[in-house]
C-alpha positions as CSV (number, residue, x, y, z in Angstrom):
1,X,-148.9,-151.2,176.6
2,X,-149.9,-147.4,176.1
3,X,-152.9,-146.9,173.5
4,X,-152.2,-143.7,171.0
5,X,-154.2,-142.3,168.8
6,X,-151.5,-141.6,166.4
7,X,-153.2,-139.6,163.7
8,X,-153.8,-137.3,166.8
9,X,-150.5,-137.4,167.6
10,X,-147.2,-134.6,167.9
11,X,-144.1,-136.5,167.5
12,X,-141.2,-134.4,168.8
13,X,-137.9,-135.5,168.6
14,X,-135.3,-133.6,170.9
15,X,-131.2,-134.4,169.9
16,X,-130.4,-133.1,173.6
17,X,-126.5,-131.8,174.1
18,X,-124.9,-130.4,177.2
19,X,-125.8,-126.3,175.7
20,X,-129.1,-127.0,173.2
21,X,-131.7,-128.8,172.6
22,X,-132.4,-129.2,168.4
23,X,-136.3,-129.7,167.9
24,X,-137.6,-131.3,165.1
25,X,-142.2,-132.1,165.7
26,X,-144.1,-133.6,163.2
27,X,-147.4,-134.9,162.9
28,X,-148.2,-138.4,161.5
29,X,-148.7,-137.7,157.9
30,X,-144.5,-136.4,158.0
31,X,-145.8,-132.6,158.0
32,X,-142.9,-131.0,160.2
33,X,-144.6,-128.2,162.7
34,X,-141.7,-127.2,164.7
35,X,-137.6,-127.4,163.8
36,X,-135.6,-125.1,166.1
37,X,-132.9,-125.2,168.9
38,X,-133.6,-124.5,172.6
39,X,-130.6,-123.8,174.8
40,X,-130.6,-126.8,177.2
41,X,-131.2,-124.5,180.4
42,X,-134.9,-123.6,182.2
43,X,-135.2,-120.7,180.0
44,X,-134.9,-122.9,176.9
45,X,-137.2,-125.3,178.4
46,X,-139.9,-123.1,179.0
47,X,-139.5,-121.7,175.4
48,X,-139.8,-125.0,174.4
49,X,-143.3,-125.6,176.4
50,X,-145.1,-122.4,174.7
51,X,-143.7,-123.2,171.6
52,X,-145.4,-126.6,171.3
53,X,-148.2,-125.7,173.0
54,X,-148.6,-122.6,170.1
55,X,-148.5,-125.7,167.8
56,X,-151.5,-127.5,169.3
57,X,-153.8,-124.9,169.2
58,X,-152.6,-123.7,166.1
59,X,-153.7,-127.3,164.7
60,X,-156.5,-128.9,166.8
61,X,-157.3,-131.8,165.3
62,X,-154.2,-132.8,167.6
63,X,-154.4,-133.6,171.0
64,X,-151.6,-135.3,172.0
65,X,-148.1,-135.4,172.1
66,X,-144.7,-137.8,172.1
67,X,-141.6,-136.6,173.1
68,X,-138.6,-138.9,172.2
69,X,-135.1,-138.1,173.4
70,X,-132.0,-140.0,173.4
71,X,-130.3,-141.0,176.4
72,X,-127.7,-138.9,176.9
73,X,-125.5,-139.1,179.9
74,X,-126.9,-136.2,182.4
75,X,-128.1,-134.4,180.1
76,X,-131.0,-135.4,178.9
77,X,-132.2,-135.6,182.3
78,X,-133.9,-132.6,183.1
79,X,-135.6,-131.7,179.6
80,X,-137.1,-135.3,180.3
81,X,-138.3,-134.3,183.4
82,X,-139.6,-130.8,182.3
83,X,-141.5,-132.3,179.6
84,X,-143.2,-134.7,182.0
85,X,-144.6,-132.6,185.0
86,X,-144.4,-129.3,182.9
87,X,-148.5,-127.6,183.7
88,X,-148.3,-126.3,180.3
89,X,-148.1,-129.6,178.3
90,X,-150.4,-131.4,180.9
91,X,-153.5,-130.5,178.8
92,X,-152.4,-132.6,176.0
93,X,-151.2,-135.9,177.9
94,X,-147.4,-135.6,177.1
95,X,-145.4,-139.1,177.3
96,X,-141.6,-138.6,177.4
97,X,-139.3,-141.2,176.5
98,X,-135.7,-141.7,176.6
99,X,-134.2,-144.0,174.5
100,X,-131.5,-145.9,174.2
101,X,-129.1,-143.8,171.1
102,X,-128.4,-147.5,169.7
103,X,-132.1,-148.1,169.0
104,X,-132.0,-145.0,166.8
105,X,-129.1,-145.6,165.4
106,X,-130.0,-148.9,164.4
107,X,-133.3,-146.9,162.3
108,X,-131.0,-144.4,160.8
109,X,-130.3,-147.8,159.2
110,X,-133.0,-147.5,157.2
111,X,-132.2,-143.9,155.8
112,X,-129.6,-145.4,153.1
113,X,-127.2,-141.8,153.0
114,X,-128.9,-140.1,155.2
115,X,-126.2,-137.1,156.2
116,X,-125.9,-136.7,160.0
117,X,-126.4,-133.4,161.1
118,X,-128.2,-132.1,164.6
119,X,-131.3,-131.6,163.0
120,X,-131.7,-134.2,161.0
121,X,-131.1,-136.5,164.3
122,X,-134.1,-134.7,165.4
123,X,-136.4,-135.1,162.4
124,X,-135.0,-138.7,163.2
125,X,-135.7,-139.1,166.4
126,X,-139.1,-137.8,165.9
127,X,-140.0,-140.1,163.0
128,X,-138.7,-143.0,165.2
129,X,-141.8,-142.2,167.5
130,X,-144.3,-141.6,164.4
131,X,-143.4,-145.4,163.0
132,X,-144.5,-146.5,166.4
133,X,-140.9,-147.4,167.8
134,X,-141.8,-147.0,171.1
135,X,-144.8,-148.9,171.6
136,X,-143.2,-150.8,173.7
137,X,-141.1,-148.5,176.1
138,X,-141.7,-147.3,179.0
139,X,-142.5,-143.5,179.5
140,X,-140.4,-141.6,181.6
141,X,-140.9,-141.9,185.0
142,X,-139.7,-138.4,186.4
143,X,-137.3,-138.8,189.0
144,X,-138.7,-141.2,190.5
145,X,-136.0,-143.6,190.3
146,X,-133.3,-141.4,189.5
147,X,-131.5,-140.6,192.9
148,X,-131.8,-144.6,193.6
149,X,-129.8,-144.6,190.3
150,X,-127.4,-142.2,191.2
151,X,-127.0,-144.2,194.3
152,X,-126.8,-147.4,193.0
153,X,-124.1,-146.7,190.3
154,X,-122.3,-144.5,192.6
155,X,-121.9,-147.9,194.5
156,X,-120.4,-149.3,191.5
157,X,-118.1,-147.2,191.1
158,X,-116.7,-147.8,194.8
159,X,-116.5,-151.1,193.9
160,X,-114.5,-150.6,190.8
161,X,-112.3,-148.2,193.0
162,X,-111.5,-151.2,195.5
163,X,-110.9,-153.6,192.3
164,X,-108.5,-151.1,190.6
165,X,-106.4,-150.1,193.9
166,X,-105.9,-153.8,194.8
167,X,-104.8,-155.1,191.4
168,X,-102.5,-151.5,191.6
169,X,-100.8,-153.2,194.6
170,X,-101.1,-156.4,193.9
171,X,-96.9,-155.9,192.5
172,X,-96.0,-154.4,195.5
173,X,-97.5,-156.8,197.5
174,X,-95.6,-159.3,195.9
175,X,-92.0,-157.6,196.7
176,X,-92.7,-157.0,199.5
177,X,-93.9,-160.6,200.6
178,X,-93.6,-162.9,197.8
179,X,-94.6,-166.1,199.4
180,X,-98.0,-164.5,200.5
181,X,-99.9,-164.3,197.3
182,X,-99.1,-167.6,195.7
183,X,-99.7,-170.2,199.1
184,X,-102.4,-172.6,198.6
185,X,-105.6,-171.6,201.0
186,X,-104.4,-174.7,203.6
187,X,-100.5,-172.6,203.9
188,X,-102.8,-169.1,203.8
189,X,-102.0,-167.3,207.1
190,X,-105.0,-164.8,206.3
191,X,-108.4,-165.5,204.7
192,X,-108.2,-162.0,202.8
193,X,-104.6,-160.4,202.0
194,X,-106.3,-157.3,202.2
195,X,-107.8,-157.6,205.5
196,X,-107.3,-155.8,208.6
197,X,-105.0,-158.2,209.8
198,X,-102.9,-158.9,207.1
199,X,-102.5,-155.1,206.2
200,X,-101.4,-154.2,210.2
201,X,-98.6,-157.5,209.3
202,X,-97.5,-156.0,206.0
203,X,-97.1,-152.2,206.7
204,X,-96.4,-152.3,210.4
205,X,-93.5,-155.3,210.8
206,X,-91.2,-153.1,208.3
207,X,-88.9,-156.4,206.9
208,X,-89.8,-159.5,206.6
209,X,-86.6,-160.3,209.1
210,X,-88.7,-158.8,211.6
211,X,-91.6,-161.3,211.5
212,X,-89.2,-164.4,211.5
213,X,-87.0,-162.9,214.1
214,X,-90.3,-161.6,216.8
215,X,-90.6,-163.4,220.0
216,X,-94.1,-166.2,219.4
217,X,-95.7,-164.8,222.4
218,X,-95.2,-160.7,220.9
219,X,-96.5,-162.1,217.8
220,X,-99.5,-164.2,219.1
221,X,-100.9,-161.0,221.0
222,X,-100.6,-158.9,217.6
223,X,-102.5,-160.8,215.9
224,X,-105.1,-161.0,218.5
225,X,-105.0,-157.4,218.9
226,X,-105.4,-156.5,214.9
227,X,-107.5,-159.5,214.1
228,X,-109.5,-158.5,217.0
229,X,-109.5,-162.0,218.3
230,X,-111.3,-163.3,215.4
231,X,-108.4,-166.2,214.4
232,X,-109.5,-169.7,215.0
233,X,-106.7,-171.1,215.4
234,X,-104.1,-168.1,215.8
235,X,-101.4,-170.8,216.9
236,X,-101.7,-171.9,213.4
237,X,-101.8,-168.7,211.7
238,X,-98.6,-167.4,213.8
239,X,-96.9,-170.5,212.7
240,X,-97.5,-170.2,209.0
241,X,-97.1,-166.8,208.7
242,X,-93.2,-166.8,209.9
243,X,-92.9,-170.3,207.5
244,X,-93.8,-168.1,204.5
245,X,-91.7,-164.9,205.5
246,X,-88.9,-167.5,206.1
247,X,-89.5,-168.7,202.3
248,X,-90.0,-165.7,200.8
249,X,-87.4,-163.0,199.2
250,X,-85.3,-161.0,200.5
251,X,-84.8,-157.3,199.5
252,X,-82.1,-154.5,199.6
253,X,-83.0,-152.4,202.9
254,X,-83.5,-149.3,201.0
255,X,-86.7,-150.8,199.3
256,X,-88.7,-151.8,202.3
257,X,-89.4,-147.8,204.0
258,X,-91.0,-147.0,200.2
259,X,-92.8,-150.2,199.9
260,X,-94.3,-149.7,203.2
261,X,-95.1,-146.5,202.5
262,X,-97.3,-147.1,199.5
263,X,-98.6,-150.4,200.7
264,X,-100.0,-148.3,203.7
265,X,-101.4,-145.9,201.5
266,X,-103.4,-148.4,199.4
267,X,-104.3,-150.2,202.4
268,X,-105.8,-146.3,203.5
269,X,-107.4,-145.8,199.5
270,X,-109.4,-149.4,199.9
271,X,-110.4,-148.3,204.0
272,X,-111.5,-145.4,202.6
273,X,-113.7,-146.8,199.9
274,X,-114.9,-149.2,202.3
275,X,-116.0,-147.0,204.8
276,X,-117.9,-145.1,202.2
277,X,-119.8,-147.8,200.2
278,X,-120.9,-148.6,203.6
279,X,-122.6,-145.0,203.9
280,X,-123.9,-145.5,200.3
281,X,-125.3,-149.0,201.7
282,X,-127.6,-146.4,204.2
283,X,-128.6,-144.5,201.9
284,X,-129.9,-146.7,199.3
285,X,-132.0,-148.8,202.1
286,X,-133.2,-145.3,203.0
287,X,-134.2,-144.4,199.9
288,X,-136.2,-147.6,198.5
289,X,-137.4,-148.0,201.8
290,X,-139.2,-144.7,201.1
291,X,-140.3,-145.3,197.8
292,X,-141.3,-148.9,198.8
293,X,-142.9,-150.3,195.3
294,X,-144.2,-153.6,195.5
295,X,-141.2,-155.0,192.8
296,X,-138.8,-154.5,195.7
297,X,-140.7,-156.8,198.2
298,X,-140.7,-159.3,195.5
299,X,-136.9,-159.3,195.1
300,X,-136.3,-158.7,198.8
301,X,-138.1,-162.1,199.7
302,X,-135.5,-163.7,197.1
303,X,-133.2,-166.0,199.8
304,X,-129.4,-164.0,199.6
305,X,-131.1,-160.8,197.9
306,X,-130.4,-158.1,200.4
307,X,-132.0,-154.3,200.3
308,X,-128.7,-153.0,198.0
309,X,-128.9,-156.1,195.4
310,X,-132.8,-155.9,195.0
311,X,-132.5,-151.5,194.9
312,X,-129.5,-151.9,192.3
313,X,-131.9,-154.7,190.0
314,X,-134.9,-152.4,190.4
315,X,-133.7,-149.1,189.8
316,X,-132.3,-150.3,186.9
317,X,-135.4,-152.7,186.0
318,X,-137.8,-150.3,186.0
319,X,-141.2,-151.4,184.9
320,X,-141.1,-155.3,184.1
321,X,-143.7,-154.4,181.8
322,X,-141.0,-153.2,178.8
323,X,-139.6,-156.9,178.5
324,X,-141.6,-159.2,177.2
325,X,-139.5,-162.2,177.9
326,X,-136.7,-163.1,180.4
327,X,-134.2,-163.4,177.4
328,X,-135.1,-159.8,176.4
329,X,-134.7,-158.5,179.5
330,X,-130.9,-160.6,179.5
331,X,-130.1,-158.9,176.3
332,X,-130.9,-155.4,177.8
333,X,-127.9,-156.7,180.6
334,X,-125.7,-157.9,178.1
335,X,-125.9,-161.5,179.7
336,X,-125.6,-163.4,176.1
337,X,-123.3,-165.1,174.0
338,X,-121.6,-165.0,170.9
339,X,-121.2,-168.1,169.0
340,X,-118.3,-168.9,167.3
341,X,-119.1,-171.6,164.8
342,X,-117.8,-172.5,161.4
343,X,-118.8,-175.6,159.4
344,X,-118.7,-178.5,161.2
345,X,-116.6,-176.4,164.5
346,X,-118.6,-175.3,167.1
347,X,-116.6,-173.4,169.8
348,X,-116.2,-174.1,173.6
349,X,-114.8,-170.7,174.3
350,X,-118.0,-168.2,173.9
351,X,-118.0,-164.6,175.1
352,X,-120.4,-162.4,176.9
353,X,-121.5,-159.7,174.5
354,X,-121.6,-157.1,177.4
355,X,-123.1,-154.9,175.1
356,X,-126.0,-154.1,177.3
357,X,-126.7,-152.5,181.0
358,X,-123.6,-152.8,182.9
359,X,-125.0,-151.7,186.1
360,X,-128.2,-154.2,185.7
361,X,-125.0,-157.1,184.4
362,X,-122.9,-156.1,187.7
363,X,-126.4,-156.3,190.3
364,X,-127.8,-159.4,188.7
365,X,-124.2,-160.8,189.0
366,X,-124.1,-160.0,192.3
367,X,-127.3,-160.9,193.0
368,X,-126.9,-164.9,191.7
369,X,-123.8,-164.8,193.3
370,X,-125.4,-164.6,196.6
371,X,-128.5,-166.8,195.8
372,X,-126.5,-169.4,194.6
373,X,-125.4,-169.6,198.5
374,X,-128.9,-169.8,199.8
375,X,-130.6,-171.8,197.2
376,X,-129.2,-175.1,196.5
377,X,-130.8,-175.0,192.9
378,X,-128.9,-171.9,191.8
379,X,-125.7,-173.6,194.1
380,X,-126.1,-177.2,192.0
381,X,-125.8,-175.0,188.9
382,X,-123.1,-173.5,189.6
383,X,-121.0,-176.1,190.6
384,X,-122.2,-178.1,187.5
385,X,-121.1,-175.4,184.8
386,X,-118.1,-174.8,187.2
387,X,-117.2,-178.3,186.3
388,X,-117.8,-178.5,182.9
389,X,-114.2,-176.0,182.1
390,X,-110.5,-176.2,183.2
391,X,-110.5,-172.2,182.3
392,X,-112.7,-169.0,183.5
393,X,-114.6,-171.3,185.7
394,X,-115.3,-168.9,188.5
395,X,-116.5,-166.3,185.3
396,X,-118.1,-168.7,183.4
397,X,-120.1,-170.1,186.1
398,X,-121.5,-167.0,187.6
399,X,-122.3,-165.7,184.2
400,X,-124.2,-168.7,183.3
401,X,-126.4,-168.5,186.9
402,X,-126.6,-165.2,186.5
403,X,-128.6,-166.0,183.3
404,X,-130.5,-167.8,185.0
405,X,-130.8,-165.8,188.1
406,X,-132.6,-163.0,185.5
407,X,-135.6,-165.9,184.4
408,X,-136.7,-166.0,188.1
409,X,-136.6,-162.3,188.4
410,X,-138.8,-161.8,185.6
411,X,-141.1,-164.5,186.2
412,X,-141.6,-163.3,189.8
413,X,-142.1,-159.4,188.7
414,X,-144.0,-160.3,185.7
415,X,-146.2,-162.4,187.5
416,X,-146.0,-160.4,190.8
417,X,-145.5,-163.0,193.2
418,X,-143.0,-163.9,196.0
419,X,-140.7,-166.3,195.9
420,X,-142.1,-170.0,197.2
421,X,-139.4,-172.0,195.7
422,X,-141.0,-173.7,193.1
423,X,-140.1,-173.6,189.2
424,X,-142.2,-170.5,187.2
425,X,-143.3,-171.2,184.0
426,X,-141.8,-168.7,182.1
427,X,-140.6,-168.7,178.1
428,X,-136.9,-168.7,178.1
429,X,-134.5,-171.0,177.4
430,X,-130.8,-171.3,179.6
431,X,-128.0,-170.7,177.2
432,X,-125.5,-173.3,177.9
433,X,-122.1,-171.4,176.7
């Protein structure tokens, strides 16, 4: 934890918008220096710099100064930055912080009809730091970790892409072939419905008449051509694939040229997004490889964390430090629950708040969903809470080791050791809904 002097202290509090940047400093004793607007460009900025720094040696008996803005989007970004590395401010030790806007809006709380206006979120903002509010935040960190960021959640949003164009199709899918999505996984001709294989089947056999009515040996070599010889048992997967287009609809001719067309052009969207999460893949490796902190070795040596799972957790991590418990740094991912209780009722059916990180909620996620592959301790768990519902068991299940997931990341970072397989002894206690 940083050590302030704050009777020595400049508290300025910055309400940052995309055009200006409204300035409220004070010192300790509520005696307001500085309340102005900056436009939010590197003119502003370096108005900004002389400005305070015309306040410090106008008042010596300060000699150090805290600069609080809220998170906002992009563009709080580079004021943050300036504020950091600027030479001008370096004499007087500037720490930076961007905050969350819910941690100031839950201290406006404490203003009972307080009006809200720009600068009164930046006397605010700047009393927020005087009352010692971020004691125990971490400073900003440059950009250290902000094209990893930009990286990572670009990645997310790929992901999201693929998610949103298959449930799209998932209709046309279903007139086209009806039998296809609803077979058990024994009657499945393809492992994934969206694969290679099963997209060449769909958009390139134009009715399903045409599958039923090819010759078994024409068939047998397409599939070993799209599938790239990777079927088992292709015999098997020729034979189940013309039993389902037998049993499925039929439709009018007119409708199969358009259904082709658009399942083709899905089937292109999701290629597409494939091909460039892949590139994104490269490029986060690259980057963490060249920052290489010590926090990424530590979740790298996790069994089932890859480079992309561990760069997504850190970058959004940050400095351990800031939590001081595993269930803190769960509430900053959103991974708790809220109880529904009522007398004597206590309710089965509790929901993730989400109200936290969703980037840190979709890596840790991720993250226990491939440990719990590698490590039969996190598998054991799964299965376990996967057994204890008849509905959202998949959900429920990874949720619940992903809660789990984030005690053994922050007992490894906090403790900054590898992984060895044996329990940490850290404070936190499993929720169990």
């Amino acid at each position: 934890m940083i050590k302030i002097n704050y009777m020595s202290t400049l508290f300025v509090g910055i309400d940052v918008s995309s055009k200006s940047n409204v300035v409220c400093a004070m010192d300790f004793e509520q005696n307001r220096y500085i309340s102005s607007s900056f436009r939010n460009n590197q003119p502003g900025a370096d108005e900004l710099a002389e400005t305070v720094v015309r306040c410090m040696e106008k008042h010596p008996d300060l000699n150090t100064i805290v600069a609080v803005l809220e998170s906002t989007s992009v563009y709080s970004i580079h004021i943050a930055n300036f504020l950091a590395t600027s030479e001008l401010l370096m004499p007087y030790k500037p720490y930076v912080y961007c905050v969350n806007p819910k941690m100031t809006a839950n201290y406006r709380k404490s203003y009972i009809g307080m009006d809200k206006t720009d600068p009164l979120d930046a006397y605010l903002i700047a009393d927020f730091a005087r009352v010692g509010r971020t004691k125990k935040l971490e400073p900003w960190r440059g950009s250290q970790y902000i094209a990893l960021k930009r990286l990572t959640r670009h990645r997310l949003h790929l992901a999201e892409c693929i998610t949103r164009e298959k449930t799209y199709m998932v209709s046309n899918l279903y007139l086209k072939f009806s039998e296809l999505q609803i077979l058990e996984d024994e009657d499945q001709p393809f492992s994934n419905i969206y694969g290679a294989t099963a997209s060449a089947v769909l958009t390139e056999f134009m009715t399903l008449q045409d599958i039923v009515d090819a010759k078994e040996e024409d068939l047998l070599a397409f599939l070993a051509e799209k599938s790239r010889n990777r079927i088992t048992d292709i015999q098997k997967t020729s034979e189940l694939l013309k039993k389902a287009a037998r049993d499925s609809y039929r439709l009018d001719k007119c409708m199969y040229e358009p259904l082709n067309v658009s399942l083709a052009s899905s089937f292109n969207c999701i290629q597409a997004y494939q091909k460039e999460i892949r590139l994104i893949d490269q490029a986060i490796e690259k980057c963490i490889n060249g920052m290489n902190p010590n926090a990424f070795t530590i979740l790298r040596l996790i069994p089932g964390i890859g480079p992309v799972w561990a760069a997504g957790i850190l970058s959004e991590i940050g400095d351990i430090a800031i939590f001081h418990s595993s269930d803190a740094l769960a509430k900053y991912a959103g991974l708790t629950w809220k109880r529904n209780d009522s007398g004597d009722f206590v309710s089965e059916d509790n929901y993730v708040t989400k109200a936290g990180n969703v980037y840190l909620r979709y890596y840790l996620g991720e993250g226990a969903n491939s440990v719990r592959r590698y490590i039969p301790e996190y598998r054991d768990f799964y299965n376990k809470k996967y057994a204890e519902v008849t509905k959202h068991q998949h959900k429920r299940a990874l949720a619940l080791t992903s809660r789990k997931f984030v005690r053994l990341v922050f007992g490894l970072l906090a403790k900054n050791q590898l992984y060895t397989g044996e329990k940490l002894d850290v404070e936190s206690n499993i929720e169990s809904n």
